[in-house]
C-alpha positions in Angstrom: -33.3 -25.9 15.8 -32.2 -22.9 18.4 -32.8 -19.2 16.8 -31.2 -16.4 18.2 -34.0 -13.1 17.0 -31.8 -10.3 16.1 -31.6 -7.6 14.2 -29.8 -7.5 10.8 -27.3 -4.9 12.2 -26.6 -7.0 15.3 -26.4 -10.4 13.7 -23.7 -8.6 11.5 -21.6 -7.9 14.6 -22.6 -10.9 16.4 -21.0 -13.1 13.3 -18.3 -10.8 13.0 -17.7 -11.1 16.5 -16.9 -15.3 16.0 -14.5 -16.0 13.3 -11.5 -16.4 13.8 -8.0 -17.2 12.1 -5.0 -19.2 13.4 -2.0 -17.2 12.8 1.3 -19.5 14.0 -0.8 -21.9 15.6 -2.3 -19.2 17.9 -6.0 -18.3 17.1 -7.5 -14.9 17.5 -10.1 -12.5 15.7 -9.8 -12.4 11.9 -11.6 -8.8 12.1 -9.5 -6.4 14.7 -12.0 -4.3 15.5 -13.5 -1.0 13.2 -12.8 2.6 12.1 -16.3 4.8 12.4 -18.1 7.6 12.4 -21.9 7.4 13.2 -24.3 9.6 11.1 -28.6 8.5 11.4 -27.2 6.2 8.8 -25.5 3.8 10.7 -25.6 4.9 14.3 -29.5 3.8 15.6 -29.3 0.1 14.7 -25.3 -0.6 13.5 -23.8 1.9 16.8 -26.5 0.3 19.0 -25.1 -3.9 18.0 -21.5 -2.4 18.5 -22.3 -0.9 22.0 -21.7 -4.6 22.9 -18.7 -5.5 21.7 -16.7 -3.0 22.4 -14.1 -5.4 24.2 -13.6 -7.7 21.4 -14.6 -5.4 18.7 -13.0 -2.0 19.4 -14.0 0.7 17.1 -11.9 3.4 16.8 -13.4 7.2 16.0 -12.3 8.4 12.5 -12.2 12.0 12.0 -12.3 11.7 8.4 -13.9 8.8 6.8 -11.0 8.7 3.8 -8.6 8.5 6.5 -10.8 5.7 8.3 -10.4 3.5 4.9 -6.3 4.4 4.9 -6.0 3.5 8.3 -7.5 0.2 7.9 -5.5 -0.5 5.0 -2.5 0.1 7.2 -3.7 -2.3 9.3 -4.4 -4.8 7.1 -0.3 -4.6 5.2 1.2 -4.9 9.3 -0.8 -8.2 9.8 0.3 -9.2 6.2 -3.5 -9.3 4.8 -4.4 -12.1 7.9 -6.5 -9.6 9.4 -8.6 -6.9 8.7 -10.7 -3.4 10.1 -14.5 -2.7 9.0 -15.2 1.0 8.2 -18.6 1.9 9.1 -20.1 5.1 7.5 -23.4 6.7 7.2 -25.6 7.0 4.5 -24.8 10.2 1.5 -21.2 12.0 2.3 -20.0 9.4 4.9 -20.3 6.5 2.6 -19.3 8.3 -0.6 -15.9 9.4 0.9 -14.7 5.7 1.8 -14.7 5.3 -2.3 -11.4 6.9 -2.8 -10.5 4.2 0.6 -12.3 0.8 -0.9 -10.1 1.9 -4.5 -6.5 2.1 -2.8 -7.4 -1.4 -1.0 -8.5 -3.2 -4.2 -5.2 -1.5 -6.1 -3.3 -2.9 -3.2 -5.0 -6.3 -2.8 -5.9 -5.6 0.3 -8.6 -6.9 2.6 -11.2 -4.5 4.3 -14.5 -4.3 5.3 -16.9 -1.8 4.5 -20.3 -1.5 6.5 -22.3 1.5 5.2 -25.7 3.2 5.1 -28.1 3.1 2.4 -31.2 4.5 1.5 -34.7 3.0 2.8 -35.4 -0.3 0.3 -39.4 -0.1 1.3 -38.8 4.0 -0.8 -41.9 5.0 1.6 -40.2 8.1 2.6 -37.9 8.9 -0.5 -36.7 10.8 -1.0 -34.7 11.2 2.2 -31.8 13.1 3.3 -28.7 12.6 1.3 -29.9 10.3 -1.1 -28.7 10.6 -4.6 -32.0 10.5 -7.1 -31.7 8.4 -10.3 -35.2 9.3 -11.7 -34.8 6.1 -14.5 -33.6 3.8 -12.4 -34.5 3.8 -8.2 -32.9 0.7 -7.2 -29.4 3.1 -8.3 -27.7 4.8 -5.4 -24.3 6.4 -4.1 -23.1 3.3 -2.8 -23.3 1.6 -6.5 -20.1 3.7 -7.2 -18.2 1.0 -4.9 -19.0 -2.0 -8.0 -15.9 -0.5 -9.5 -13.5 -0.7 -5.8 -14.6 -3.9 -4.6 -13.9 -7.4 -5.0 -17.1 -8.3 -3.4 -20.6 -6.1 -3.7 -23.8 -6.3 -1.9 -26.7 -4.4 -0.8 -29.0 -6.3 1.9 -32.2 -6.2 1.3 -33.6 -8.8 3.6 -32.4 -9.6 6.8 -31.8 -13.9 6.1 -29.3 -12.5 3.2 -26.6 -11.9 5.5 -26.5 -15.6 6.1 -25.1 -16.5 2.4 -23.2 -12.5 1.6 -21.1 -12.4 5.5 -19.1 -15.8 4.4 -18.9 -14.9 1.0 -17.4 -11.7 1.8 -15.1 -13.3 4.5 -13.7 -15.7 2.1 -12.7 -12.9 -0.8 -11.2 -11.6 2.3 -9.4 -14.3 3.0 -8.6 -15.3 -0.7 -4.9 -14.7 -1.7 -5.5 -14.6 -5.3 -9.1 -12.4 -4.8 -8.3 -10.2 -1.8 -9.2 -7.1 -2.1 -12.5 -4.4 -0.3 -15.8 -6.5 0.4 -18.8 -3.6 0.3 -22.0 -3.8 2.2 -24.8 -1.9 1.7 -27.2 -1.6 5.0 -30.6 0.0 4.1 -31.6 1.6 6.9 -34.8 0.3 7.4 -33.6 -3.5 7.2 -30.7 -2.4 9.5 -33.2 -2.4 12.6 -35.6 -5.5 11.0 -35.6 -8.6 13.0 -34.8 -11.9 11.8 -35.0 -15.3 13.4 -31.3 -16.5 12.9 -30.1 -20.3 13.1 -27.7 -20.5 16.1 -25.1 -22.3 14.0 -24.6 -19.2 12.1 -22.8 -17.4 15.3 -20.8 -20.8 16.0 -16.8 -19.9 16.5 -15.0 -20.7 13.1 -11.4 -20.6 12.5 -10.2 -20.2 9.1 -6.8 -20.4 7.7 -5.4 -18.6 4.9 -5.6 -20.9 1.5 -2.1 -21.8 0.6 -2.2 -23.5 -3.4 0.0 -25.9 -4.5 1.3 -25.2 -8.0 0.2 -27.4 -11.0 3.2 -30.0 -11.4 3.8 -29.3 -14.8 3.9 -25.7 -14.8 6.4 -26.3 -12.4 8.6 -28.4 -14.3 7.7 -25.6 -17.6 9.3 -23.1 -15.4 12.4 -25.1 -14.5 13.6 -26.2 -18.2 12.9 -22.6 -19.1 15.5 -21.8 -15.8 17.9 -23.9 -16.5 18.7 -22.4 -19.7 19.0 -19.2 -18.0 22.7 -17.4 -18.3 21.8 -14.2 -17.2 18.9 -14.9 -14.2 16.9 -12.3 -12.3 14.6 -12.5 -9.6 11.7 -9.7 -9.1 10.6 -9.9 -5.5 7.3 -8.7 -4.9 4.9 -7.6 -1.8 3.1 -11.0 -2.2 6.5 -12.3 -1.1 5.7 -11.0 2.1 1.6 -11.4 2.1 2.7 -15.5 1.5 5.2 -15.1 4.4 8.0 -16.4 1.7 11.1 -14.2 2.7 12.9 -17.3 4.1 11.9 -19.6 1.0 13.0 -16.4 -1.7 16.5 -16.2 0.7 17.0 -19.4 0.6 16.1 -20.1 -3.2 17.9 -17.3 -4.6 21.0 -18.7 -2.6 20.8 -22.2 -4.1 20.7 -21.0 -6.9 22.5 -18.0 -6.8 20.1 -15.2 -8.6 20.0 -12.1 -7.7 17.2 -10.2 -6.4 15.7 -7.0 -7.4 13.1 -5.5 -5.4 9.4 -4.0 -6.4 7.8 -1.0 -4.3 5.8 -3.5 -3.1 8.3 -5.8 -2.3 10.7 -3.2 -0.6 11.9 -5.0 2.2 12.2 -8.6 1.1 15.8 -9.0 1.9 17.9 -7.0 3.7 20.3 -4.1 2.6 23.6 -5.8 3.2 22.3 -9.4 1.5 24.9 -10.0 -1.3 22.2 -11.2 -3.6 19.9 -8.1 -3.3 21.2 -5.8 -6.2 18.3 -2.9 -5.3 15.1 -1.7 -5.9 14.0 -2.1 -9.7 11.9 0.6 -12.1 11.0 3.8 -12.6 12.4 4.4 -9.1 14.6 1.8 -8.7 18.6 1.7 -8.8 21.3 1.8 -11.3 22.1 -1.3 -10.4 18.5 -3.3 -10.7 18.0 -1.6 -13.9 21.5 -2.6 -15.2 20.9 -6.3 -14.7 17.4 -6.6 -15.8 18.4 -5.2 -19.2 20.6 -7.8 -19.2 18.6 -10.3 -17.7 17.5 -13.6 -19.9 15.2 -15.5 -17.7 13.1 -13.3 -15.4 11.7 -15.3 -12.2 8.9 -12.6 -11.2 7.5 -13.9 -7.5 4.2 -12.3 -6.1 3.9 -9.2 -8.2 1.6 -8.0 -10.3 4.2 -6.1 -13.1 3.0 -2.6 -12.4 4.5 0.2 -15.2 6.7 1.8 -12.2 8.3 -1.7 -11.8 8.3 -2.4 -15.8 9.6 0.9 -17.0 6.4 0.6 -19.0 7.8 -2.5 -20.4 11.5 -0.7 -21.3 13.3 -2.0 -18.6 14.0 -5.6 -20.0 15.5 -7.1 -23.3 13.4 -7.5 -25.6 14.0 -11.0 -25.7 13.7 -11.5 -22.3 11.4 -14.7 -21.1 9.1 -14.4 -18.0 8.3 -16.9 -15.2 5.2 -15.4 -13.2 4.7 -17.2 -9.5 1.6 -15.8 -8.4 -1.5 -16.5 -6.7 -3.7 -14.9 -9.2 -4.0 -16.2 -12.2 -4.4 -12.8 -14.0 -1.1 -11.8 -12.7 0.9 -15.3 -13.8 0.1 -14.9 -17.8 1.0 -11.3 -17.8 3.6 -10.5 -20.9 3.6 -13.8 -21.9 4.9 -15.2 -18.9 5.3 -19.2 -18.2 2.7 -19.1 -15.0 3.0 -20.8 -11.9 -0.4 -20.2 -10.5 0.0 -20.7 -6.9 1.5 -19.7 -3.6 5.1 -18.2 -3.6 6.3 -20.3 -0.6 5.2 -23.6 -1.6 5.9 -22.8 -5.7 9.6 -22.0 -4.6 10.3 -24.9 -2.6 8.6 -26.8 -5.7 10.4 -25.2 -8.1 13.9 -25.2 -6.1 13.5 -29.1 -5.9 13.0 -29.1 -9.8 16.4 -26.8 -10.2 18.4 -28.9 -7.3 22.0 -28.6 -8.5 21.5 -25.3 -11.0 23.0 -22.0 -10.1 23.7 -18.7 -12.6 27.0 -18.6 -14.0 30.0 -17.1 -11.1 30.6 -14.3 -13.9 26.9 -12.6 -14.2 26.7 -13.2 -10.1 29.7 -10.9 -9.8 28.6 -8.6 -12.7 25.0 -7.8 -10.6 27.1 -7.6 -7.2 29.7 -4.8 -8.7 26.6 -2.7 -10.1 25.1 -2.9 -6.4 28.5 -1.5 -4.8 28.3 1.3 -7.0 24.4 1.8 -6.3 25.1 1.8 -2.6 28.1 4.0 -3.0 25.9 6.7 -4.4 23.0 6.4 -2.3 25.7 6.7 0.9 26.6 10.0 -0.5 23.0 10.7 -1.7 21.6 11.1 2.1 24.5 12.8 3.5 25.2 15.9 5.2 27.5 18.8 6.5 28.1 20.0 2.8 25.7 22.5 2.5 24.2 20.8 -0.1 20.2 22.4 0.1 17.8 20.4 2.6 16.4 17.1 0.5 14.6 14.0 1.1 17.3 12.0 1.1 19.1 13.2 4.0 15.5 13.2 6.0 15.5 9.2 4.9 19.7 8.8 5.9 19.1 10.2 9.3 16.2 8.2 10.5 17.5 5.0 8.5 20.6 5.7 11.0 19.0 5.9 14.3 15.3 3.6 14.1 15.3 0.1 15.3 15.7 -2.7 12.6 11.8 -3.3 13.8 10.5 -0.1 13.2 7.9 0.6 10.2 8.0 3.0 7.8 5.2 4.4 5.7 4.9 6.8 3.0 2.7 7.5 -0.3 2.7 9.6 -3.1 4.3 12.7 -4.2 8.4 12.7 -3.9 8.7 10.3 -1.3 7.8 7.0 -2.2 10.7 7.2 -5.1 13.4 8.9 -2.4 12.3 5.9 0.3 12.4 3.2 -2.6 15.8 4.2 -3.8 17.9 4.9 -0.4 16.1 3.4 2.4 18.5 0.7 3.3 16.2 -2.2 4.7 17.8 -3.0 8.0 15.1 -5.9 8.8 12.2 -7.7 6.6 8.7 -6.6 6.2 9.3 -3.4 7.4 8.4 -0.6 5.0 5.1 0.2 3.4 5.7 2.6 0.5 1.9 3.0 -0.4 1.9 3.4 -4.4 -0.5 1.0 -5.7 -2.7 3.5 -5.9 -0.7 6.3 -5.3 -2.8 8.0 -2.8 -2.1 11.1 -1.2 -2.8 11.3 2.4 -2.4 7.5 2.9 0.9 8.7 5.1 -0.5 9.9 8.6 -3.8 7.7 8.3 -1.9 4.6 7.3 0.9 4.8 9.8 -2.0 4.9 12.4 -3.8 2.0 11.1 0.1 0.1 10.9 0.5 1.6 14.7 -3.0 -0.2 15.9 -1.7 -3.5 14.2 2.2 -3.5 15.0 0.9 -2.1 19.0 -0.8 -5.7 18.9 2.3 -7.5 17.6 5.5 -5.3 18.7 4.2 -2.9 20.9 7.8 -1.8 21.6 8.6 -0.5 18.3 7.9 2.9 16.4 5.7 3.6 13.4 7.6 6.6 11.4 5.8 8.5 8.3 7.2 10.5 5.7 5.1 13.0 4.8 5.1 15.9 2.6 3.5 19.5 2.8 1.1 18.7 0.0 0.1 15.6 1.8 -0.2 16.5 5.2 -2.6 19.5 4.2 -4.6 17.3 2.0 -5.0 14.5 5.2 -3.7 15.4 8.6 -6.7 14.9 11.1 -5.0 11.1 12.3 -2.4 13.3 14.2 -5.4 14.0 16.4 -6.6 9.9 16.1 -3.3 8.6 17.1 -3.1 11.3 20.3 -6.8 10.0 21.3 -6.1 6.3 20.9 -2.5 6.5 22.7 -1.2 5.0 19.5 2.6 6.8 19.3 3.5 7.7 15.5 6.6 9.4 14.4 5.4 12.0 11.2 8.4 14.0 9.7 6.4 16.7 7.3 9.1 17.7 5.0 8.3 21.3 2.9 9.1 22.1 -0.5 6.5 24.7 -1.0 3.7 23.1 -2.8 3.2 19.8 -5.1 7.0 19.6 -6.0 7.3 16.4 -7.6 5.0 17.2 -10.1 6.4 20.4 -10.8 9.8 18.5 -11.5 7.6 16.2 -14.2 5.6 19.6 -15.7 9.3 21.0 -15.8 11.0 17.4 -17.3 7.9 17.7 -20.2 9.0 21.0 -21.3 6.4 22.9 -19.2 6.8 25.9 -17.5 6.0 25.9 -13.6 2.3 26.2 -13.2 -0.3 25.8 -10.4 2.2 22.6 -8.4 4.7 25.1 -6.1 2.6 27.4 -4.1 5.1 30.4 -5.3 4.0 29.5 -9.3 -0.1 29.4 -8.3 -1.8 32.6 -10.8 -4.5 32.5 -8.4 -2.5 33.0 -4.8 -3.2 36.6 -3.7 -0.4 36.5 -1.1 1.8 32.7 -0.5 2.6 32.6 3.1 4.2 29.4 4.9 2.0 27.1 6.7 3.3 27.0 10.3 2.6 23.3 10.9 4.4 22.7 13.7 1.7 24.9 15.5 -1.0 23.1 13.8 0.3 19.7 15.1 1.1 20.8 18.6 -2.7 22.0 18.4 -4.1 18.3 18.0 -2.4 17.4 20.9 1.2 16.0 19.4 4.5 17.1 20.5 6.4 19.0 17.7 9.3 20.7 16.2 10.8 22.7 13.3 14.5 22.2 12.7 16.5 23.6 10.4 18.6 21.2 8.9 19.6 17.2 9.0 21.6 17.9 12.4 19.1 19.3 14.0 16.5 17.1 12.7 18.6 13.6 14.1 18.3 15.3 17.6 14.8 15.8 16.8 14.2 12.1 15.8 15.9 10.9 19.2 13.9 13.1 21.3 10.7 11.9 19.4 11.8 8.5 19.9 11.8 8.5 23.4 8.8 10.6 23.7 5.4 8.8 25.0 3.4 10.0 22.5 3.1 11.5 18.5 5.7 13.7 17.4 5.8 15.6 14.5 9.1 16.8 13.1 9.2 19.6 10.7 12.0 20.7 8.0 12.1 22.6 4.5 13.7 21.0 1.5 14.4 22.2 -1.7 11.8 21.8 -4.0 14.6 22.2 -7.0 17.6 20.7 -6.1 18.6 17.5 -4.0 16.3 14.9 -6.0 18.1 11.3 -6.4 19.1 12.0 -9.8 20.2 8.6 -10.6 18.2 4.8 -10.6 15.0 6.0 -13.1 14.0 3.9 -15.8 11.8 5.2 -18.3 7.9 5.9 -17.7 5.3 6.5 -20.3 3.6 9.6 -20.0 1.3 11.4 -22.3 3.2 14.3 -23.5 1.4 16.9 -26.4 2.3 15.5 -30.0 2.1 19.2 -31.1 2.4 22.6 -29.2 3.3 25.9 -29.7 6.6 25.7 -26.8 9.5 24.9 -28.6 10.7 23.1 -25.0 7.9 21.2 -24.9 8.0 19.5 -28.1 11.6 19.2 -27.8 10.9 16.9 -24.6 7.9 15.6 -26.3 10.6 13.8 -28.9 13.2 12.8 -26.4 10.7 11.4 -24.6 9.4 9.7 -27.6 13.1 8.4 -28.2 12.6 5.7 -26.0 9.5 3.7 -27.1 11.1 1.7 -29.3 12.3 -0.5 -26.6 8.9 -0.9 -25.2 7.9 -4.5 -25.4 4.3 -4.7 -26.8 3.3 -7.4 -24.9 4.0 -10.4 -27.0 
């Protein structure tokens, strides 16, 4: 039998470097290449095996190993979890900051790959720079914290183990119903030790993304529980999308006539102007989704995993209310007692369509939905426009660019205020097109993961623009991609819109009875003197083009000349961090409030708040 002698480090890359994935019937590289930032950790022996490959294998330079994990996450959402980035990190610090990356992917479901230093497994020299002592247990290091954020774990400890842990990684990777973050651990020692590797190991492989077929009776469970329905719902989520399903959950939901209601996740499933698609549903979701789920008898939830911004915390539906789950995972079909369709949401609703052949929701509750969603669209119209000196808002940043983008053009945001204003009035113009990171609700996802989206969607619609909403709060906590997507050519459009400070959760401090405190930079005890950040400055100093405008007007001009600009733009404006919040759409949230306190406001929003729990289901 042939061997190839390699080092661990370059037998990683070499592998890495021949699977592939056939995506429409064309085949290409399952892994697009990396995010990384060498340290002694990772740069002698992993740096010197990627040297080689830097044509098929392209690793980009992080600036910030957070934003490195973000990034790839982007990337992985534009190629609809079919592909995926490594992140490779040193040993200590490095490493340690990819946690908070590896914990938005496995909220998210997201593949990733993360390739990171570790401390020496012969312990000759311990203890050694930047490793974390754990005096009653050795074997116990930094990168154990990533157990937690993965969906697959391992530290290599002999070279030959990267023979059984690569595909086993690759195929949680791969696995809809298991994707998620796959953690290496590289010692560095065994790094650099040579191993005498079979050559069928490095033989091309093209894999294909498992599609299940749902179990025939819970197929035919979910269709007599269907066709009792009177008043049908369909929640469309993001694994819609990941399964490729938008067609079949058009085409089903027409059959059958259900409408749709959209998840955060699953913004974007059907366009703004399809008659079935009565809005974005939850805590912020529309009048008009939250009016018909609770109303809503049978509940046909597709590819989501029933998240308490998309529940209400279970207050958004009748009590009585009965649950079909289609889903990959398993976990996610028995939620609340659902009847579960384990399987994959484009072949479970063709299956399940076949079953219901000739059944479609009464005329009366199809017209019902539809006359909520005029009045939803109605407000949002007026919502995000302009010229009544109304106070700067989010909403009229989202109208404008919602006016002038291409149908094709992605937009991200995460966090803070604007994942709630994008949910509620972005008006989809074309599928797939909007990432709304709040799975994990990760500040500073917004500039790192349109840059990951902009390395994906140059490799798939090069044409097209990648715009992020961003606010103040955000772009100071992340903002170092600016510089990433200057270097790499990879054009992003960033509006950074100011309210002063962390205004959304001022508005929740103020909604719980609480005083302003320590959110707004203007309410911080400990600010000697608040000054505005001039970020336009700041952004023209990485190397982007930018602005500050002034209002809505100003800022469509803005957007046109950023569009037709050759490389990043950043576009500034101040909102109100007060007024100009979409005011309508919520649904109740639980939130811990204080059962006693000395502020009469706060337990008076303490028992209003408390008002609504009875309609929480419990579960059952």
């Amino acid at each position: 039998m042939t061997s190839h002698t390699l080092t661990t480090a370059h037998a990683i890359i070499k592998w890495l470097d021949t699977q592939f994935i056939e995506i429409d019937g064309v085949e290409m590289r399952v892994c697009g290449g990396g995010f990384g930032i060498f340290g002694h950790g990772n740069v002698p022996c992993l740096g010197e095996a990627l040297y080689g490959v830097q044509d098929t294998l392209p690793l980009y330079r992080g600036q910030n190993e957070q934003s490195m994990g973000f990034a790839a996450a982007g990337y992985a959402k534009q190629w609809l979890r079919q592909r995926f980035m490594f992140c490779t990190a040193s040993a200590g610090p490095g490493t340690s900051n990819l946690v908070t990356s590896a914990a938005l992917a496995h909220a998210n479901r997201l593949p990733m790959l993360l390739l990171c230093g570790d401390a020496y497994v012969t312990r000759l020299p311990d203890p050694v720079l930047q490793q974390m002592e754990h005096f009653h247990d050795p074997t116990l290091g930094v990168n154990d914290a990533f157990r937690s954020v993965s969906r697959y774990w391992d530290r290599i400890t002999h070279p030959a183990q990267i023979i059984q842990s690569l595909p086993a990684a690759l195929a949680t990777m791969l696995d809809p119903a298991d994707c998620g973050p796959a953690f290496i651990g590289l010692p560095q020692d065994v790094q650099g030790w040579a191993y005498d590797y079979p050559e069928e190991f490095f033989e091309k492989r093209v894999h294909r993304i498992r599609r299940q077929t749902p179990d025939v009776a819970e197929i035919a469970d979910a269709a007599a529980l269907l066709k009792t329905a009177e008043r049908p719902m369909i929640i469309a989520g993001g694994g819609v999308q990941y399964s490729r399903a938008v067609a079949e959950l058009t085409g089903f939901a027409e059959a059958h006539q259900i409408p749709v209601v959209e998840t955060i996740a699953g913004r974007a499933n059907l366009t703004d102007t399809h008659p079935l698609n009565i809005g974005p549903i939850g805590v912020t979701g529309s009048d008009s989704a939250n009016a018909i789920a609770e109303e809503a008898d049978v509940i046909l939830a597709v590819g989501t995993r029933l998240q308490d911004f998309t529940t209400g915390s279970w207050t958004a539906f009748a009590k009585d209310a009965r649950f079909v789950s289609l889903n990959a995972g398993r976990h996610d079909a028995g939620k609340h007692r659902s009847l579960p369709i384990v399987g994959d949401a484009k072949l479970g609703l063709t299956a399940l369509g076949d079953v219901l052949s000739g059944y479609q929701a009464p005329a009366s509750w199809v017209e019902a939905a539809k006359a909520h969603r005029a009045k939803w669209t109605a407000y949002v119209a007026a919502n995000v426009s302009y010229g009544d000196n109304r106070p700067n808002s989010y909403a009229q940043a989202i109208g404008v660019v919602n006016a002038l983008c291409d149908p094709r053009d992605r937009v991200v945001a995460a966090a803070g205020g604007l994942p709630a204003e994008v949910t509620a009035n972005w008006r989809t113009l074309d599928p797939g097109t909007v990432d709304v990171e709040f799975g994990f609700s990760c500040m500073g996802y917004e500039i790192a993961g349109a840059w990951g989206a902009r390395i994906a969607q140059s490799q798939r619609e090069p044409e097209r623009d990648t715009i992020a909403f961003c606010g103040d709060g955000s772009y100071l906590m992340l903002n170092s991609d600016i510089y990433s997507s200057v270097l790499t050519g990879k054009k992003l459009i960033i509006l950074v819109l100011d309210n002063g400070g962390f205004a959304v959760i001022n508005k929740l401090q103020n909604n719980t009875g609480n005083e302003s405190f320590n959110n707004l930079i203007a309410d911080c005890p400990t600010v000697a003197e608040p000054f505005a950040v001039d970020f336009e400055a700041h952004a023209a100093s990485m190397g982007a083009h930018a602005e500050t405008v002034a209002n809505p007007a100003e800022l469509a001009e803005a957007f046109k000349r950023a569009q037709a600009a050759d490389k990043t733009s950043v576009i500034v404006m101040k909102v109100d961090a007060y007024e100009g919040w979409t005011t309508q759409g919520h649904t109740w949230w639980e939130c811990g409030t204080p059962q006693v306190s000395a502020s009469e406001t706060v337990r008076a929003a303490h028992a209003e708040w408390e008002s609504a729990r009875p309609r929480q289901r419990k579960g059952v």
